[in-house]
Backbone bond lengths (Angstrom), bond angles and torsions (degrees), N, CA, C in turn:
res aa  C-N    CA-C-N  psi(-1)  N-CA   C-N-CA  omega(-1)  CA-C   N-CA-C  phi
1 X - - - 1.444 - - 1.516 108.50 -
2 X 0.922 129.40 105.20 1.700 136.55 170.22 1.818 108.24 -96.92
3 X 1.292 93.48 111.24 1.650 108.66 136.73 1.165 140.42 -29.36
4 X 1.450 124.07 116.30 1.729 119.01 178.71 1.638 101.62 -51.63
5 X 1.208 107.94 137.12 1.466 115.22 150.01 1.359 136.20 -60.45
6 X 1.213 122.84 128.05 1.522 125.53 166.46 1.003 127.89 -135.18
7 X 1.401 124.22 -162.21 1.539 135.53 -151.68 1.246 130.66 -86.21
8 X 1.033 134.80 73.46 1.822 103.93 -170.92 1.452 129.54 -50.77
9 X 1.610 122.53 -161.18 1.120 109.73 152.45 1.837 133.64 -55.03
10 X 1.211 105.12 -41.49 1.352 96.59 168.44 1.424 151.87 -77.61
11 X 1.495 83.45 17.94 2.048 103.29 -168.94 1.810 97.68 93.19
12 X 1.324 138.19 -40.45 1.427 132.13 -162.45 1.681 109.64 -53.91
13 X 1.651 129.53 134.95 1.345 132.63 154.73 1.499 92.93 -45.19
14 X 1.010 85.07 143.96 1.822 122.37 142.37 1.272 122.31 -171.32
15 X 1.726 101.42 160.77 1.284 109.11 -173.27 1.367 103.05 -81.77
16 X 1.332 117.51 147.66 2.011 123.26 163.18 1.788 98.82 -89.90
17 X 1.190 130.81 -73.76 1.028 92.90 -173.23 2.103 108.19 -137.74
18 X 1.183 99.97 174.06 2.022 84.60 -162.95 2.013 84.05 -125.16
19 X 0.680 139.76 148.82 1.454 126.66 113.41 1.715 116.87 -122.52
20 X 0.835 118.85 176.67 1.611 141.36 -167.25 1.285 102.95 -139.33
21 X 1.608 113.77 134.94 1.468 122.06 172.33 1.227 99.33 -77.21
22 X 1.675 108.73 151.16 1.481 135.93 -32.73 1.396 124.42 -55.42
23 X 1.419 106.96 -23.37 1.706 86.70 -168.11 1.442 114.73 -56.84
24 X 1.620 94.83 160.02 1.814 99.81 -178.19 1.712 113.20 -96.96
25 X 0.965 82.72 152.56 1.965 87.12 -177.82 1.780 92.67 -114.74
26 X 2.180 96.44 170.54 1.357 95.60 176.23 1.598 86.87 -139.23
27 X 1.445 123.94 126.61 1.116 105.34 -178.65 2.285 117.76 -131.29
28 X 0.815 121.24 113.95 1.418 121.59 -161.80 1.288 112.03 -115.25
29 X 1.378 101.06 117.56 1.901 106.54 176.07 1.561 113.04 -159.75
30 X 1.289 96.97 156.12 1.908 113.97 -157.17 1.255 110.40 -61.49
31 X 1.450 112.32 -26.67 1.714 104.58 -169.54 1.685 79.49 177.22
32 X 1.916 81.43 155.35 1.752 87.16 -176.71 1.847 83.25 -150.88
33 X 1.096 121.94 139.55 1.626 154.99 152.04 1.497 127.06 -29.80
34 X 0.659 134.38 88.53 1.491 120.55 -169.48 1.592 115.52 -120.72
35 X 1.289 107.19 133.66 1.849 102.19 -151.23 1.881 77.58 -138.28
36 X 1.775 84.63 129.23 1.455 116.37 -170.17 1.172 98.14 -99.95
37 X 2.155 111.94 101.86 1.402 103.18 -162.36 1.871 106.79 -95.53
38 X 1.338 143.40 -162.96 1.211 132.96 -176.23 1.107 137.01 -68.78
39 X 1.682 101.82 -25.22 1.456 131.01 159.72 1.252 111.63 -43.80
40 X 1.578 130.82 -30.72 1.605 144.64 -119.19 1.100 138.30 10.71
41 X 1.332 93.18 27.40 1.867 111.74 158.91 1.484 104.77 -62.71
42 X 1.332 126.51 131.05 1.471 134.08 145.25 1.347 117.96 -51.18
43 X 1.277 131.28 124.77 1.262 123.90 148.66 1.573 131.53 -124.85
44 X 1.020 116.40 155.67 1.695 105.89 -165.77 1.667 89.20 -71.36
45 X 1.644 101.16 -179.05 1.397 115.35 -173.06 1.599 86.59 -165.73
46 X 1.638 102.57 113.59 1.421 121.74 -178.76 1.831 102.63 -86.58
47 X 1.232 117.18 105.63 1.470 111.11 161.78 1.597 119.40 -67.12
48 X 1.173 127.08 158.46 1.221 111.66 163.24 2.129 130.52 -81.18
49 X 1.652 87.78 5.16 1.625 103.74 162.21 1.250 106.35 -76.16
50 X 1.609 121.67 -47.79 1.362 124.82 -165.43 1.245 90.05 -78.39
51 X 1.411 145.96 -69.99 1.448 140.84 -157.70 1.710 101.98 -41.98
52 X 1.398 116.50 -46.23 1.702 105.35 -156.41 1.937 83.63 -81.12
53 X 1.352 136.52 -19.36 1.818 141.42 -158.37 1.916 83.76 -73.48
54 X 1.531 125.19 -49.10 0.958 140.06 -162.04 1.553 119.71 -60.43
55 X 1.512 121.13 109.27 1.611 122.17 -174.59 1.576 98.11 -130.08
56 X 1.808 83.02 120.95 1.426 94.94 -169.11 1.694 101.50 -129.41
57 X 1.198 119.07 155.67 1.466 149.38 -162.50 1.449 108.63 -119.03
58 X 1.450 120.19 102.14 1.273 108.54 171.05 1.283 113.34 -121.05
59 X 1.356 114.99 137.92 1.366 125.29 -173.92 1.354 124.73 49.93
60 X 1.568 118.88 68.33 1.425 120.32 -169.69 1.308 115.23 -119.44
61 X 0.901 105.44 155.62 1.799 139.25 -148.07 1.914 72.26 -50.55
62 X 1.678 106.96 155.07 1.416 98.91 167.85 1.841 87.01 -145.53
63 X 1.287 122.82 153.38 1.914 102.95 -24.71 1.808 103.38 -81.98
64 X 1.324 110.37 175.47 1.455 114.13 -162.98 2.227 75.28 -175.15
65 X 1.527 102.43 166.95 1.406 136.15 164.35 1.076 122.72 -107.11
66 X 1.776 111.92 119.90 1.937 97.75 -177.17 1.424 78.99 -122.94
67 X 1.609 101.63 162.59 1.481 115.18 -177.92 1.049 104.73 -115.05
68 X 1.677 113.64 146.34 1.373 111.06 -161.39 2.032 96.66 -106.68
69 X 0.795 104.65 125.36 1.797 130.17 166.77 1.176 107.57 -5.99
70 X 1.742 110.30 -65.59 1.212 115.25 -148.27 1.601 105.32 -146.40
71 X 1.622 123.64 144.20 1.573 116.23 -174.08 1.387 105.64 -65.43
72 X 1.711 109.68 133.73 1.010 123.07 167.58 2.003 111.00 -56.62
73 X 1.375 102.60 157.35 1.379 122.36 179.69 0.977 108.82 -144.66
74 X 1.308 113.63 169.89 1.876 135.94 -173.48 1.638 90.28 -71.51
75 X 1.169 122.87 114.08 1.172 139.81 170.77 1.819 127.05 109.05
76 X 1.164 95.96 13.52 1.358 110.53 -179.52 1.487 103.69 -95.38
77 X 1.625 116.52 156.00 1.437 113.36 -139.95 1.851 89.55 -135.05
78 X 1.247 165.13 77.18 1.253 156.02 119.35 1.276 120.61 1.08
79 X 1.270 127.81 77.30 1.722 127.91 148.61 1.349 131.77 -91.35
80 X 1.501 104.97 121.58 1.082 109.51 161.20 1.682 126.35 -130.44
81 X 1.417 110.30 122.41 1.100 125.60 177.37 1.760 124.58 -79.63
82 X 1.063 114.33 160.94 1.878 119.31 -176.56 0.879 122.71 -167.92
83 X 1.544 110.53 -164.32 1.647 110.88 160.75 1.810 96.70 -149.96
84 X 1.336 114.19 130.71 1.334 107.43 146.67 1.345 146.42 -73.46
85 X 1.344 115.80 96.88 1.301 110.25 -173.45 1.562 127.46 -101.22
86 X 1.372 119.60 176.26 1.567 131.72 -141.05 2.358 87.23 -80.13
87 X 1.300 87.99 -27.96 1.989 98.21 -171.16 1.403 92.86 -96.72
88 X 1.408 139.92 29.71 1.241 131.06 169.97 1.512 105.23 -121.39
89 X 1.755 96.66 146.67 1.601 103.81 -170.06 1.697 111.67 -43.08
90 X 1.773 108.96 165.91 1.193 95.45 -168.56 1.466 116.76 -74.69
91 X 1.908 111.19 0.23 1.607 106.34 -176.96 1.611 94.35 -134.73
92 X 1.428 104.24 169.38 2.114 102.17 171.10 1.520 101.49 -127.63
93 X 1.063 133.76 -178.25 1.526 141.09 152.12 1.751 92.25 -156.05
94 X 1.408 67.24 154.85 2.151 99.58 159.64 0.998 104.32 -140.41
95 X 1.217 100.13 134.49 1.697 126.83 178.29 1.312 108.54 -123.18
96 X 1.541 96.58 160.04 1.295 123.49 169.26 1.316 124.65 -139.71
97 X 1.513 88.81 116.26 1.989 123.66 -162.29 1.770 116.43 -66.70
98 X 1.145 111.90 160.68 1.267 113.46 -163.15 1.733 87.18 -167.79
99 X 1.327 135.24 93.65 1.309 124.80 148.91 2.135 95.67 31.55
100 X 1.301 121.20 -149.06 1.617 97.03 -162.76 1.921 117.55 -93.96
101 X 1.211 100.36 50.09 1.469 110.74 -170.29 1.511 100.09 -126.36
102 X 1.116 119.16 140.07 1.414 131.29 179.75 2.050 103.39 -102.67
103 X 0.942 101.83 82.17 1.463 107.37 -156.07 1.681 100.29 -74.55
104 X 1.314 131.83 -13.90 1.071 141.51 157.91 1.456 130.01 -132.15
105 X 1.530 142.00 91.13 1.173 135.42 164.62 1.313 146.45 -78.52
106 X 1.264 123.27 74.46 2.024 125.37 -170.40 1.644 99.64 -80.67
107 X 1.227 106.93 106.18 1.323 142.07 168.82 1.822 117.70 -51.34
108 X 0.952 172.78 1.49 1.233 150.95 -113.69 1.425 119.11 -110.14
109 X 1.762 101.61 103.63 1.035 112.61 -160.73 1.820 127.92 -105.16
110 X 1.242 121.87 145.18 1.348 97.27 -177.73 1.506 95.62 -136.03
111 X 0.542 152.14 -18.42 1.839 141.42 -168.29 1.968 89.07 -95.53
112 X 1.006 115.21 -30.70 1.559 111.15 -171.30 1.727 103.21 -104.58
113 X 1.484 121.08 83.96 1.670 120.55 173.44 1.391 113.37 62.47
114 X 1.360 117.13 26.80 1.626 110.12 -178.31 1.053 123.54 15.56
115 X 1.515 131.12 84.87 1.173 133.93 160.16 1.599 108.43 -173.16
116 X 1.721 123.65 166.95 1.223 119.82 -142.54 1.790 69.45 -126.43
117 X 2.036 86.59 131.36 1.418 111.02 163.96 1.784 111.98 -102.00
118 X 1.032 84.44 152.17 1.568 97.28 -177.45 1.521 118.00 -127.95
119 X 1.347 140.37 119.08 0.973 155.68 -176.80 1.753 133.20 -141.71
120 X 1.204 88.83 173.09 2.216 97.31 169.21 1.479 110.01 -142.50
121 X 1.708 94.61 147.19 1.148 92.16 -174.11 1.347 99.12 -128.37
122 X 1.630 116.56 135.30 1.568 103.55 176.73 1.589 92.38 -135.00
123 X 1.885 86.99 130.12 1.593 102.32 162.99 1.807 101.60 65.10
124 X 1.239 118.17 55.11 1.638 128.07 -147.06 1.505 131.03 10.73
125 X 1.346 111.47 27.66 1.394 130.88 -164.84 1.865 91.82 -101.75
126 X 1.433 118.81 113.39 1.557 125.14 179.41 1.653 100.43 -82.69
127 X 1.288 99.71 146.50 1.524 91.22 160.43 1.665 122.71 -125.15
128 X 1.182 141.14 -175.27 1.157 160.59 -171.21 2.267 90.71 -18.77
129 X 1.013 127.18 135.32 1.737 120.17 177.41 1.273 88.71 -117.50
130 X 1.079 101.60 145.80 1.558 126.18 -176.73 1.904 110.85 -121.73
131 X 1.252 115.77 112.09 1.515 124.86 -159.77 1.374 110.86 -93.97
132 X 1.209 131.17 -162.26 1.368 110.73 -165.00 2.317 84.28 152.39
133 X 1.763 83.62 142.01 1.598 74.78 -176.01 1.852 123.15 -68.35
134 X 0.776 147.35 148.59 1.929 128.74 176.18 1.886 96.58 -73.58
135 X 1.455 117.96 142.06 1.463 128.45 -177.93 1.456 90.61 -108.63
136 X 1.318 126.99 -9.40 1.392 116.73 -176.25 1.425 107.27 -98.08
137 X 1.623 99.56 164.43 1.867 93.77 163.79 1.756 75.28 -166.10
138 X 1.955 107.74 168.57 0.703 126.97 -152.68 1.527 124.68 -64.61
139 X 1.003 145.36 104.58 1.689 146.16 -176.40 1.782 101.26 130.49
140 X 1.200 94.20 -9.46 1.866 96.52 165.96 1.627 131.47 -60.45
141 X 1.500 90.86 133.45 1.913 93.78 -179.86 1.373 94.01 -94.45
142 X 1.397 114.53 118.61 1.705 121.22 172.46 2.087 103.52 -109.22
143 X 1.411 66.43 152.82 2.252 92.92 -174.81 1.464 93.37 -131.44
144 X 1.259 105.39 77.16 1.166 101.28 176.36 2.062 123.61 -86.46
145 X 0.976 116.49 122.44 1.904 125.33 -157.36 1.672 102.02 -97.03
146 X 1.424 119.73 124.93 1.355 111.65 -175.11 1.960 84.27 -125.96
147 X 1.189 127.21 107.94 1.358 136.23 -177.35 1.530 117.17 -92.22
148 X 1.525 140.58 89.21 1.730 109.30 -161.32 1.607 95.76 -99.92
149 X 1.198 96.87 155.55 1.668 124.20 -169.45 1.821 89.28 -130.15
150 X 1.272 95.79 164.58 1.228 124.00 -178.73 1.311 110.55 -50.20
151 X 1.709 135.13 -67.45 1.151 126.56 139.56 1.463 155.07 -119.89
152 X 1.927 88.19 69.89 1.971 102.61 -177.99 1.213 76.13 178.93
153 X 1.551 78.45 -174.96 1.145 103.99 174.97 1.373 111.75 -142.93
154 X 1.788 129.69 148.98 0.834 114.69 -120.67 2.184 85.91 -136.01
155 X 1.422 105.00 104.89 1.463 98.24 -153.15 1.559 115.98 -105.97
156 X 1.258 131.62 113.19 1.266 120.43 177.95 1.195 122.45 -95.71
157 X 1.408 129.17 167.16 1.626 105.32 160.57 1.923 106.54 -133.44
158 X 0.953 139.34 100.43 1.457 146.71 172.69 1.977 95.53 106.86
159 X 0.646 113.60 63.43 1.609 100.88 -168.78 1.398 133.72 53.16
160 X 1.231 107.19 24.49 1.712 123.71 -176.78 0.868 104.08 -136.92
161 X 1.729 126.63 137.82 1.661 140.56 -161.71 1.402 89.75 -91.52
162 X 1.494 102.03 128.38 1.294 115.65 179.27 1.541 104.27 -99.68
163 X 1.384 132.48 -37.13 1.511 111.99 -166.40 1.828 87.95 170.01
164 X 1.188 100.14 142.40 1.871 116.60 162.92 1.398 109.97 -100.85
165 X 1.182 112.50 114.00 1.401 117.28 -176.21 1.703 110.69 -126.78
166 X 1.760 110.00 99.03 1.129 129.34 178.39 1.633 108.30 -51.69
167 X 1.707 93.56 133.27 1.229 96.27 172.30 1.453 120.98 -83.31
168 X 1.884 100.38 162.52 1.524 108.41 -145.77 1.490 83.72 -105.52
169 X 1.784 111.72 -54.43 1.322 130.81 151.23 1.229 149.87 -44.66
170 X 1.133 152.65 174.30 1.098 153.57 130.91 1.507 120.69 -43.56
171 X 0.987 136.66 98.78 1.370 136.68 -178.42 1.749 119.30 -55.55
172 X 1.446 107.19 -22.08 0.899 136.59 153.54 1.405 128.63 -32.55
173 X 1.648 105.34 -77.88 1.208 100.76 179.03 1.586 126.91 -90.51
174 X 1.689 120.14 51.87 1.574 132.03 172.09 1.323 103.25 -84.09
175 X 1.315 105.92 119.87 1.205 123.24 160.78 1.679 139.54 -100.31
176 X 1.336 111.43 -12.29 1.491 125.09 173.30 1.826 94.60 -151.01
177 X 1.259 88.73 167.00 1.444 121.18 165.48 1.990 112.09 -113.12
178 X 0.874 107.57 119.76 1.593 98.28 155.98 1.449 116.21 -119.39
């Protein structure tokens, strides 16, 4: 998936952000544009407010912790893109970090009932998991959408609503993604 190019300060193109299948990207920003063209296809529309708002992760160590910039808010958008492959463990998650609380857990499991659990963990104490079928299986390119709302969060996976998962936390206080 490539990004339109734009401008810097000095007039020069550049790209904001590239990935290439398989590698996975992580990409997080406050609000994004969407312009209903005649076709009535939606398409996004990158401002150059949103392009510089936009902190993106390409190709990172997995698994590894990236820290996110700035406190998430009700309308901030978590993507992460991939691929499942045949040499990858038999399950994945992404999380969302909090000093020692796992303030969001997406599960995606396949050797254990195919399907992606979702949970929190505070102070290594899990609480109540909430199941949900898995849409993935192995050799899959996943886009996975983490949307926060006031209270949940609002999760898709390939353009299909995967599950609302009320926060346990403060949405507030996320500090990394893994």
């Amino acid at each position: 998936m490539n990004h339109p190019p734009c401008k810097d300060k000095n007039g020069s193109r550049r790209t904001i952000a590239l990935m290439t299948h398989p590698m996975p990207s992580i990409r997080i920003w406050k609000e994004r544009i969407f312009v209903e063209e005649r076709d009535g296809k939606r398409r996004t529309q990158y401002s150059e407010a949103l392009l510089r708002s936009m902190h993106v992760i390409t190709s990172p160590d997995v698994p590894s912790a990236h820290a996110i910039r700035e406190q998430l808010r009700a309308g901030t958008e978590i993507h992460v893109t991939g691929h499942v492959t045949h040499h990858h463990h038999k399950d994945f998650s992404v999380e969302l970090l909090s000093g020692p609380h796992i303030v969001l857990h997406v599960n995606f499991r396949f050797e254990h009932g195919h399907r992606v659990a979702m949970n929190t963990s505070v102070n290594g104490q899990w609480g109540s998991e909430i199941d949900h079928h898995n849409p993935l299986k192995h050799h899959d390119h996943f886009d996975l959408k983490i949307h926060v709302h006031e209270g949940y969060y609002h999760i898709s996976v390939n353009g299909e609503h995967l599950a609302d998962f009320p926060h346990r936390l403060p949405y507030q206080s996320v500090q990394a993604v893994d």
